[in-house]
C-alpha positions as a Markdown table, in Angstrom:
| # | Residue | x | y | z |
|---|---|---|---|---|
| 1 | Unk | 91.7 | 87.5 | 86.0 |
| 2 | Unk | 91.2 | 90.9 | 87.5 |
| 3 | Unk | 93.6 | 93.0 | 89.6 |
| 4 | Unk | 94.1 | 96.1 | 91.2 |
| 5 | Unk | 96.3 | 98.4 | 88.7 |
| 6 | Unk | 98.4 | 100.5 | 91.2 |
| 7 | Unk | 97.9 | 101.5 | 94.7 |
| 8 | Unk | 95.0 | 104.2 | 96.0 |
| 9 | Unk | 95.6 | 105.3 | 99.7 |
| 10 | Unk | 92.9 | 103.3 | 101.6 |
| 11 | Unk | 90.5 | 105.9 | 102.4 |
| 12 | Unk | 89.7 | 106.4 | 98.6 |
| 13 | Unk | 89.2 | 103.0 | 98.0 |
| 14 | Unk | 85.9 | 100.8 | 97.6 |
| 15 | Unk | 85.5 | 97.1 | 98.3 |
| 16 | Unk | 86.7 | 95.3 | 95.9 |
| 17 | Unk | 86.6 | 91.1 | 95.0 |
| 18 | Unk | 89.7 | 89.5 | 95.7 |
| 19 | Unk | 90.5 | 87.3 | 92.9 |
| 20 | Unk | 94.7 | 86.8 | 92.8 |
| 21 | Unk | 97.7 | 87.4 | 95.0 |
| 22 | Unk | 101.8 | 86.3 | 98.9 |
| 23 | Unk | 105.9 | 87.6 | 99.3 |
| 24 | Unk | 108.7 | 87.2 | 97.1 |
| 25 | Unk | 112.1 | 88.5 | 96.2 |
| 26 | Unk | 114.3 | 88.0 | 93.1 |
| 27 | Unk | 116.5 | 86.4 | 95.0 |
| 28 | Unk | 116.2 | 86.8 | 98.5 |
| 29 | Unk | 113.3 | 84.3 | 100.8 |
| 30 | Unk | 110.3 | 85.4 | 100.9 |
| 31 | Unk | 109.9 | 87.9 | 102.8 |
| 32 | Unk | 100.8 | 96.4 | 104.1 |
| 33 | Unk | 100.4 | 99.9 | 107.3 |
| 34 | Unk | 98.5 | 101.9 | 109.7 |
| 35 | Unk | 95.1 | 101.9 | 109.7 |
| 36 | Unk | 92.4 | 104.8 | 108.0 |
| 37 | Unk | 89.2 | 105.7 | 109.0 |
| 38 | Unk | 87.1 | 103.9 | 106.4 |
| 39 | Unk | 89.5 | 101.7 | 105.3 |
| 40 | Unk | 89.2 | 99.4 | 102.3 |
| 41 | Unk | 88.5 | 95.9 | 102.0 |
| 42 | Unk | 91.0 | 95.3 | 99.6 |
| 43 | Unk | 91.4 | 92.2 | 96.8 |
| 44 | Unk | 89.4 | 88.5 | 98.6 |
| 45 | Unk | 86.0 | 87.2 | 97.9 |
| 46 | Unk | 84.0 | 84.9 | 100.3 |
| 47 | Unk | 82.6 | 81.7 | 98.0 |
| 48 | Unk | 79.2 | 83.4 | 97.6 |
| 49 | Unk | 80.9 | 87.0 | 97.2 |
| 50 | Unk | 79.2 | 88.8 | 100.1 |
| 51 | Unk | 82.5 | 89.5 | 102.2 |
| 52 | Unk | 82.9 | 89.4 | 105.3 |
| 53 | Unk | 84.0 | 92.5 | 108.1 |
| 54 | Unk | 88.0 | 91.6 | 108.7 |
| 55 | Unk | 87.9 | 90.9 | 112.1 |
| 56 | Unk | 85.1 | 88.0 | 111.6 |
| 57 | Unk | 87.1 | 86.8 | 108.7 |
| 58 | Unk | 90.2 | 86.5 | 110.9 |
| 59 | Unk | 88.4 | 84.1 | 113.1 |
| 60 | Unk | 87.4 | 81.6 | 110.3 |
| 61 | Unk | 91.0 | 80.9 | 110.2 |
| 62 | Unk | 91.7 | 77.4 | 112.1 |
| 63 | Unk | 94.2 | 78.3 | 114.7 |
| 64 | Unk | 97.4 | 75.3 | 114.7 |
| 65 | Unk | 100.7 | 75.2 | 115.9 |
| 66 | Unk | 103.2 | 76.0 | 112.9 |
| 67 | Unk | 105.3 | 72.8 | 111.2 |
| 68 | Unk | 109.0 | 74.6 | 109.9 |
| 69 | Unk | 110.6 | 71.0 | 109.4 |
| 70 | Unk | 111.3 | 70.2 | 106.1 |
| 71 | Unk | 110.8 | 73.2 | 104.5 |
| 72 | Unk | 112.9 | 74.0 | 101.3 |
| 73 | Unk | 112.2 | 76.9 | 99.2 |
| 74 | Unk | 112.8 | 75.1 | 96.2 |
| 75 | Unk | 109.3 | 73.1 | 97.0 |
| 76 | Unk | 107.4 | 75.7 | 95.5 |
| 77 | Unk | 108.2 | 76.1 | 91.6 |
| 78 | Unk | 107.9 | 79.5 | 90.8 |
| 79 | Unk | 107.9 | 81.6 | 88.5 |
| 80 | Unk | 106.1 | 79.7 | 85.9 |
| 81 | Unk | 104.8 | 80.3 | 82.2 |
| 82 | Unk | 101.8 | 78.3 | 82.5 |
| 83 | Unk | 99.9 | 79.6 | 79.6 |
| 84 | Unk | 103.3 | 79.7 | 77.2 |
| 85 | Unk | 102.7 | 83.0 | 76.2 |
| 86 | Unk | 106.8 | 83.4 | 77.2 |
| 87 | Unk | 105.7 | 85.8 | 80.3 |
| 88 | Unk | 106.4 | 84.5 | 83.2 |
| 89 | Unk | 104.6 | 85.1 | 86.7 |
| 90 | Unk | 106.6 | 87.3 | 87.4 |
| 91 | Unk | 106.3 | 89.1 | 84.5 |
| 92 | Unk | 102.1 | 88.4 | 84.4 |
| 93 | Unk | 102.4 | 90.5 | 87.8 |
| 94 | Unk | 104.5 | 93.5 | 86.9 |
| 95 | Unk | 102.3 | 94.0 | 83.5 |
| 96 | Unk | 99.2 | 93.7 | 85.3 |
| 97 | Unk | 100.0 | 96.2 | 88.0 |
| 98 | Unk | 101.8 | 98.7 | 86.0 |
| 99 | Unk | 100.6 | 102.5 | 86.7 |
| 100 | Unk | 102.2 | 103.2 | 83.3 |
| 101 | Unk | 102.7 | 100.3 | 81.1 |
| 102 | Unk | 106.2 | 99.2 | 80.1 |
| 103 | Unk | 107.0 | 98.1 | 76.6 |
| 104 | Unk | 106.6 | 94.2 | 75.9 |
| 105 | Unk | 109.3 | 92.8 | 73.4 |
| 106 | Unk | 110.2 | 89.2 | 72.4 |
| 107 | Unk | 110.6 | 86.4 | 75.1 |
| 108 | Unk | 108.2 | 89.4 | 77.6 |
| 109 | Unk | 111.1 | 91.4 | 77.7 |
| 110 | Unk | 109.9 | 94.7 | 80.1 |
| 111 | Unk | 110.9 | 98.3 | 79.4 |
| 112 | Unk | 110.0 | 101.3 | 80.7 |
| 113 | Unk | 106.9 | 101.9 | 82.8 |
| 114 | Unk | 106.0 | 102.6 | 86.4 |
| 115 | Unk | 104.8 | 100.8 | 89.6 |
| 116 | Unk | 103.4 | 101.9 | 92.9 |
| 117 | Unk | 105.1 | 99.8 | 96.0 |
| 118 | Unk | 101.7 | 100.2 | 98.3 |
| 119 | Unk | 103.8 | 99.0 | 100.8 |
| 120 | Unk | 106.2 | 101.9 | 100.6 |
| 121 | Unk | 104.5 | 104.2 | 98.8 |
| 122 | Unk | 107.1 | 104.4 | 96.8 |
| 123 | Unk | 106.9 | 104.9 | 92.7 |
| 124 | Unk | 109.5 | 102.5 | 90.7 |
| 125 | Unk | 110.4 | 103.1 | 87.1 |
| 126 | Unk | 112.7 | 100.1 | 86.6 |
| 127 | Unk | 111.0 | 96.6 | 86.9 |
| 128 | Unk | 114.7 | 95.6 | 87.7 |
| 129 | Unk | 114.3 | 97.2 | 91.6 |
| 130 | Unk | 110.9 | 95.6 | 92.1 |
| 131 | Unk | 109.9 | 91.9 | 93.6 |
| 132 | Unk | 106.7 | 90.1 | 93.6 |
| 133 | Unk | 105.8 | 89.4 | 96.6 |
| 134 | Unk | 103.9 | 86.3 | 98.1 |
| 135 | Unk | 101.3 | 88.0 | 100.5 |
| 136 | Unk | 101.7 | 85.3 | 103.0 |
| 137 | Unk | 105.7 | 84.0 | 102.2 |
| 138 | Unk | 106.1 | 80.6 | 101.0 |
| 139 | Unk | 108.0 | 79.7 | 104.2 |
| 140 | Unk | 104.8 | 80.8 | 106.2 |
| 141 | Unk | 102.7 | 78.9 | 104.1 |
| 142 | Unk | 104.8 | 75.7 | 104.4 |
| 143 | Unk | 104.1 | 76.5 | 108.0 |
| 144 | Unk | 100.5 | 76.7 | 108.0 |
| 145 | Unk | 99.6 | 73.8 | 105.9 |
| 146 | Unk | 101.7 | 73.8 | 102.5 |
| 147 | Unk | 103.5 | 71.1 | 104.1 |
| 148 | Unk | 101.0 | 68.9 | 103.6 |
| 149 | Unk | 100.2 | 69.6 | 100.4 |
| 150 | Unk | 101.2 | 67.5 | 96.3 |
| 151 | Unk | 104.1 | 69.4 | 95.0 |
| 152 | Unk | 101.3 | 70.7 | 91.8 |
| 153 | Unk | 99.2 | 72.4 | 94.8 |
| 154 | Unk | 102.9 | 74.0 | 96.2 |
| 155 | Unk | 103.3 | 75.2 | 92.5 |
| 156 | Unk | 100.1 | 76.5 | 92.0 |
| 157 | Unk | 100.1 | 78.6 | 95.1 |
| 158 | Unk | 103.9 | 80.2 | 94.8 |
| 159 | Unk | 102.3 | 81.2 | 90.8 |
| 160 | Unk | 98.8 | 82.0 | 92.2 |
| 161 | Unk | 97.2 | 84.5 | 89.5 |
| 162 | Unk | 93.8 | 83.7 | 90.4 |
| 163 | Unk | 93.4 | 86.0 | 93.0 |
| 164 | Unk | 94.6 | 89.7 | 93.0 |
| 165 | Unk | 96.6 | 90.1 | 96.4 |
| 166 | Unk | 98.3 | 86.9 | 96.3 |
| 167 | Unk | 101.1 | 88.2 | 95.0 |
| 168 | Unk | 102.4 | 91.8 | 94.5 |
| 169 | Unk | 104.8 | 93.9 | 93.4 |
| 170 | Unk | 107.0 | 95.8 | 96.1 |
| 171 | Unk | 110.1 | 97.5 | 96.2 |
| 172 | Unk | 112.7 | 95.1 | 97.2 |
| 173 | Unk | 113.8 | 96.9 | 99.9 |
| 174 | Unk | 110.3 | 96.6 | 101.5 |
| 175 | Unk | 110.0 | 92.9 | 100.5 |
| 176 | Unk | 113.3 | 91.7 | 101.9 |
| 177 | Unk | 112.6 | 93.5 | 105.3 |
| 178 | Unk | 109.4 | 91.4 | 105.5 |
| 179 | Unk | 111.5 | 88.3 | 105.0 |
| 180 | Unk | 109.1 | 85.4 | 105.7 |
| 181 | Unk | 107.3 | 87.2 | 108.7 |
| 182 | Unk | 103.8 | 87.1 | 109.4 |
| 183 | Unk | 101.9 | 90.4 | 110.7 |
| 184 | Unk | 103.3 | 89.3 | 114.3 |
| 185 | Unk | 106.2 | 90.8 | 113.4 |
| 186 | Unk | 106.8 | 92.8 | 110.1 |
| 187 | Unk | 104.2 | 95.5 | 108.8 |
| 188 | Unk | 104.5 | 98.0 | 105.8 |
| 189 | Unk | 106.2 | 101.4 | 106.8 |
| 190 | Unk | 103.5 | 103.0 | 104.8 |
| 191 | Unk | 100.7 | 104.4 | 107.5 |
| 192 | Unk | 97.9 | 103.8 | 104.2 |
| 193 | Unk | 98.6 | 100.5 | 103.8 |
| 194 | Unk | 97.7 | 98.5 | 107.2 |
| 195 | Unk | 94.1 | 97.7 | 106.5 |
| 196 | Unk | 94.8 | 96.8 | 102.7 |
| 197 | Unk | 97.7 | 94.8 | 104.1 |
| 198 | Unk | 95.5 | 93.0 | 106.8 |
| 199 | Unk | 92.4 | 92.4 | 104.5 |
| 200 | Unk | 95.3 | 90.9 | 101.8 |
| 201 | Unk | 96.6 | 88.6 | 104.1 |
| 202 | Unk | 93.2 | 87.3 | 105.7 |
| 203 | Unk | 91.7 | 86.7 | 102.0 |
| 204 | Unk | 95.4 | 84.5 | 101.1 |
| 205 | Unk | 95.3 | 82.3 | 104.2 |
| 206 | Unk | 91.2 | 82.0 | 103.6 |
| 207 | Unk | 91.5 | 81.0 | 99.6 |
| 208 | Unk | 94.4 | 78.4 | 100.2 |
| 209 | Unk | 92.6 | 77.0 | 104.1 |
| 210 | Unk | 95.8 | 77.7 | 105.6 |
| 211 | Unk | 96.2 | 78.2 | 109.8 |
| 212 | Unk | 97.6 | 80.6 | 111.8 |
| 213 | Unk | 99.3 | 80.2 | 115.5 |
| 214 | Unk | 98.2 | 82.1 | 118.7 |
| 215 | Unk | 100.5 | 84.6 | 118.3 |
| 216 | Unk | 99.6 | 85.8 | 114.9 |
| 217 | Unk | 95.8 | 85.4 | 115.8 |
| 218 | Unk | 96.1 | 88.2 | 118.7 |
| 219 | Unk | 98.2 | 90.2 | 116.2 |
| 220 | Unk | 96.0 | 90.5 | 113.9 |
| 221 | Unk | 92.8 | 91.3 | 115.8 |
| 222 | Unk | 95.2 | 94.4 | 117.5 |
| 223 | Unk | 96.0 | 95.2 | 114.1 |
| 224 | Unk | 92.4 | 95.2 | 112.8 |
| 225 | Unk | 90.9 | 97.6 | 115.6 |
| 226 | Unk | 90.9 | 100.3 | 113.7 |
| 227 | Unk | 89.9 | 98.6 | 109.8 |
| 228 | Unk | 86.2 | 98.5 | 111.4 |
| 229 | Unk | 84.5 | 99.2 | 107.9 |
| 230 | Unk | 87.6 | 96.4 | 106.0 |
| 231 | Unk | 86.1 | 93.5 | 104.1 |
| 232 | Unk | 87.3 | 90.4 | 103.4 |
| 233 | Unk | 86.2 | 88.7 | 100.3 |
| 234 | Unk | 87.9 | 86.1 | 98.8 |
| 235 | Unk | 87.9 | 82.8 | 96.5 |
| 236 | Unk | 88.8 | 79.2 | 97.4 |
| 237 | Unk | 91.0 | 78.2 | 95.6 |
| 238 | Unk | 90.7 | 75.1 | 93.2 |
């Protein structure tokens, strides 16, 4: 597993392969900014690893009206310790995107360290102030498809460490404001972070076949105007 240690502002980035990442709070439901010239094609990866330009990769996903009924939160078993190594996905998450990493003790106990909210721009020095967030909300996903889905698939998605952007850490204010929204209606404040944001949520929806309804289709191809040079690469997930 790779992933992106930190936040760059966009235009100093380089495409990159997409291999793990959706929104999360702590405790809240689950809930990236404008665009750059020479934006980045942040965390995905396209099966044979080529990418694709963001706009194209927005139109492989199947558009389908959204399914709400039924959804519970507690469908999706997060966070997880699936390799018993007493970190959690949570935890997984925080150490692997620390800018300065915090000290492990028993049971993954965090201390110290810092983290970059790229939604926010914001630095965080107390693990305790940040959430992981599912790039595309578990309530969205539920939406899109995850209704359909064995309660293992459900699990493996809300702990999804196989692909950078899936899931990442945020401040919580950022993460609750996002709620379970799609780009339709919530965006990072951060003006860096719109193409990264965009390019993380095409990849997600891509790796786990979800859909998309009309109204988030014509958002996101607005929002993508000006992420010309984003690319999409991402994974299928297994």
């Amino acid at each position: 597993m790779t992933r992106r240690l930190g936040f760059l502002p966009a235009a100093l980035l380089t495409t990159i392969t997409l291999t793990a990442c959706s929104a999360e709070t702590l405790e809240a439901d689950d809930p990236k900014p404008p665009a750059t010239a020479n934006p980045s094609g942040a965390p995905g990866g396209t099966p044979d690893g080529s990418g694709l330009p963001l706009a194209e990769a927005i139109g492989k996903i199947p558009v389908a009206e959204e399914k709400r009924t039924g959804y519970e939160r507690d469908s999706f078993k997060h966070w997880v310790d699936e390799d018993d190594d007493s970190c959690t996905t949570r935890a997984e998450v925080l150490l692997a995107e620390a800018v300065t990493a915090p000290e492990q003790s028993a049971r993954c106990s965090l201390r110290g360290g810092s983290w970059l909210s790229y939604y926010d721009e914001t630095e965080v020095t107390d693990a305790k102030k940040l959430d992981i967030d599912h790039m595309v909300p578990l309530a969205e996903a539920w939406d899109s498809g995850a209704h359909d889905w064995t309660p293992e698939r459900r699990e493996a998605y809300a702990n999804d460490l196989g692909s950078d952007r899936s899931l990442v850490a945020v401040t919580a204010k950022t993460n609750r404001s996002k709620a379970d929204r799609d780009p339709a209606q919530w965006m990072p404040t951060a003006e860096s972070a719109t193409c990264t944001y965009l390019v993380d949520w095409t990849a997600t929806k891509l790796r786990w076949a979800l859909t998309m309804d009309d109204t988030e289709k014509t958002a996101l191809l607005k929002l993508a105007e000006p992420c010309a040079d984003s690319v999409v690469e991402y994974k299928t997930a297994p």
